[in-house]
N, C-alpha and C positions, 0 to 999 in steps of 0.2 A: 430458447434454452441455451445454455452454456456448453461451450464445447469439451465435453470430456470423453475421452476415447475408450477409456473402461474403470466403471467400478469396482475397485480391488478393494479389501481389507486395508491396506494401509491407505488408501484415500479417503477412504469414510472416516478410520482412526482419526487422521490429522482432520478434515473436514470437524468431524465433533469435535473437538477438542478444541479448535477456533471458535465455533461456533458456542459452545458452552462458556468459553472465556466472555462473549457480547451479551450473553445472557447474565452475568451476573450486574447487582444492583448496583449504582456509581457508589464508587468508594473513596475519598480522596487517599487513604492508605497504599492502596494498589490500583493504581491508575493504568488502564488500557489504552497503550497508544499502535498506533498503527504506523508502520513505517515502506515508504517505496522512493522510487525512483526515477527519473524520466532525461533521457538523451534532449539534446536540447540544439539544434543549429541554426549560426550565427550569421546573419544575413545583412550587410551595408546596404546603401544607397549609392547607386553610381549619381544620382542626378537629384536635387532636392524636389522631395515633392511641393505639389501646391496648395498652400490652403484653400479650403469653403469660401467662396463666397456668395453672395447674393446673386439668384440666378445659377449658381455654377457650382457643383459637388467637387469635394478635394478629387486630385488626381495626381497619381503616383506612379511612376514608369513600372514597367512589369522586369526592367532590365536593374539585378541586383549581384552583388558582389561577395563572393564565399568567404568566412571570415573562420572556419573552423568549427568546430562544438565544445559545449559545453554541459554540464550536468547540474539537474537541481533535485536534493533531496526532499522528502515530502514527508512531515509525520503529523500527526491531529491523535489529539484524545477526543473519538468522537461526541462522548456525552457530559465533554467539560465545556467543549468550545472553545480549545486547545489546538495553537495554531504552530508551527515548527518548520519554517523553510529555508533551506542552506543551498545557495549556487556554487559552485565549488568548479574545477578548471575540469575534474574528468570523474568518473565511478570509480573510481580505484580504491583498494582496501584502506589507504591511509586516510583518505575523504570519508569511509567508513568510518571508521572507528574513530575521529574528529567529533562528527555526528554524534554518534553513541555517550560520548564525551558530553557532550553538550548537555543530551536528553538526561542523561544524571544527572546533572546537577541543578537542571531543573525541580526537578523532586528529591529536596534534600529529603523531608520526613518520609518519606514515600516506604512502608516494610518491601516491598517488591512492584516491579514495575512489568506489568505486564507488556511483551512488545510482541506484535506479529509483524512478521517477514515471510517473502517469500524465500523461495530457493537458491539464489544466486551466490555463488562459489564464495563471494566476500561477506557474507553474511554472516559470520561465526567468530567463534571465541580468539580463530587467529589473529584475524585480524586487528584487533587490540592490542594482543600480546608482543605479535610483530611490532609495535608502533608503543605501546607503553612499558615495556618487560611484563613479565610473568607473572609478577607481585599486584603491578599499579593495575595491567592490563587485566587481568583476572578479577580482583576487587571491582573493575570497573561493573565488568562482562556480570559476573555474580548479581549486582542490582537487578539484571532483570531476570524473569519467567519468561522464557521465548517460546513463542508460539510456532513454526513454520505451517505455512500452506502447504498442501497436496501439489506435488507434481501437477501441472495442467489445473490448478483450482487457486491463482495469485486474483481473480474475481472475486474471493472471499476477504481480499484486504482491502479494508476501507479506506487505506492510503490512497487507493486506484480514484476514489470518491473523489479526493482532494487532487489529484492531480489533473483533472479532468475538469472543476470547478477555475485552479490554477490556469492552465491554458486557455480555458475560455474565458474568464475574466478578467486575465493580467496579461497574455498573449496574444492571443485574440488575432489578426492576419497581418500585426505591428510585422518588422524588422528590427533586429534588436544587433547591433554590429559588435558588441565585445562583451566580454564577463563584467566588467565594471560596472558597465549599464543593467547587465542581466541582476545582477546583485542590488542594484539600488530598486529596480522596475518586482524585484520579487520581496524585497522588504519593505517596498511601500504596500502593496496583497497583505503581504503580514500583518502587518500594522494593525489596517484596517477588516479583516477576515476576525483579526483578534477583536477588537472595539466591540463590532458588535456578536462575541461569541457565537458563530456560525456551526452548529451540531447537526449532528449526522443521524438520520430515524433513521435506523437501520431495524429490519422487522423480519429480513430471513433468520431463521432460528433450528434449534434441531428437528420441533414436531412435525417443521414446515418442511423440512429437507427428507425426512423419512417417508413424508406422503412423495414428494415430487420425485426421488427417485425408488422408492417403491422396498423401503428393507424395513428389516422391525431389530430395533437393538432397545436392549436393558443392562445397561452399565456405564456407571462414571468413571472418567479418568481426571489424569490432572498432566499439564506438559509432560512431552514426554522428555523433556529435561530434567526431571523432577522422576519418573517412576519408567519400568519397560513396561513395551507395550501386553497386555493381556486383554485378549480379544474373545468374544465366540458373536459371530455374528447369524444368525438363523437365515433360514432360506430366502431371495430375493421374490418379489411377489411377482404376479403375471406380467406385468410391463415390462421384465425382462427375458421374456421368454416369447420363443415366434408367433406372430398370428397365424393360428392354421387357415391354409387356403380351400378356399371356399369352390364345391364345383360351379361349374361354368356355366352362367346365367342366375346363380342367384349371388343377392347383393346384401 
């Protein structure tokens, strides 16, 4: 199970309201993409490894050289097979809203573009604004329907999917010594993730989250960028309440 420290109202809020957004049917009008991020560092070769050969497995010195970090953006629309990856020098809000940048323009026809995010401080409308003005930045920011995760619940982004597929298949225990190479080594992934549109089954859903964590709600919302919150959640069922103990000797 996932680690989450407590079920509040406003985690279950933002929880559904993620999860309502996955549940709806694919639309090309409003496309659900998912957006994350991953630290990335930068490892030389002090000594050239040696290739395979017959008889003999490559062999690579364990002695390598720090070359800095780097960051690579991650976004997928999971049920187009929609692929979106940007290496970039750091996380920083301008590499944000670059990003964001981009994902627009991808979907010109698009009425709204759904995005989920999690929490992080760069994640918002500033950031754009900061870096396009208030006009261009805004217009931009307005395309989407943003989604945010629950505090301690960014396992709901299906970006997490993709960035996990990423290091295992394009990173894999390589060394990769600068951005240059990070940038060619994550657009060729691209490329090919794209080719053969690689989708995401994703099958946690609300009815499945209200059995697993044990509450009963009846009410739809819509982002909460879009409406305030209006909540009544009813009582949580026995799983979250102690097990009484049992006297001593029976089991």
């Amino acid at each position: 199970m996932w680690c989450i420290p407590e079920l509040t109202e406003e985690y279950i809020s933002k929880m559904e309201d993620v999860l309502e957004v996955y549940e709806k049917p694919y639309d090309p009008n409003e496309p659900v993409v998912c957006l994350d991020e991953k630290p990335v560092t930068l490892h030389a070769e002090v000594r050239p490894p040696s290739p395979a050969v017959p008889g003999r497995e490559a062999r690579r010195d364990s002695e390598y050289q720090r070359r800095g970090t780097a960051n690579v953006f991650c976004a997928v629309e999971p049920k187009a097979g929609r692929h979106f990856t940007f290496a970039t020098p750091d996380r920083s809000a301008v590499e944000f809203a670059r990003v964001i940048f981009k994902l627009a323009i991808e979907y010109p026809e698009a009425t709204t573009i759904h995005l989920v995010l999690d929490n992080l401080n760069i994640h918002r409308r500033k950031s754009l604004t900061d870096l396009l003005g208030e006009d261009v930045g805004g217009e931009v920011w307005d395309r989407f329907t943003v989604h945010h995760t629950p505090t301690h619940g960014s396992w709901l982004n299906q970006a997490e999917i993709e960035i996990g597929l990423l290091s295992r298949q394009c990173f894999g225990s390589r060394r990769i010594p600068d951005l240059k190479t990070l940038r060619r080594e994550v657009r060729a992934w691209n490329r090919g993730t794209n080719r053969r549109q690689i989708k995401i089954n994703w099958k946690f859903d609300r009815k499945e989250a209200r059995r697993q964590f044990g509450y009963k709600r009846n009410y739809t919302r819509r982002s909460d960028s879009l409406r305030p919150k209006t909540l009544n959640i009813n009582e949580f069922t026995a799983y979250r309440k102690p097990k009484p103990l049992l006297p001593e000797g029976v089991r």
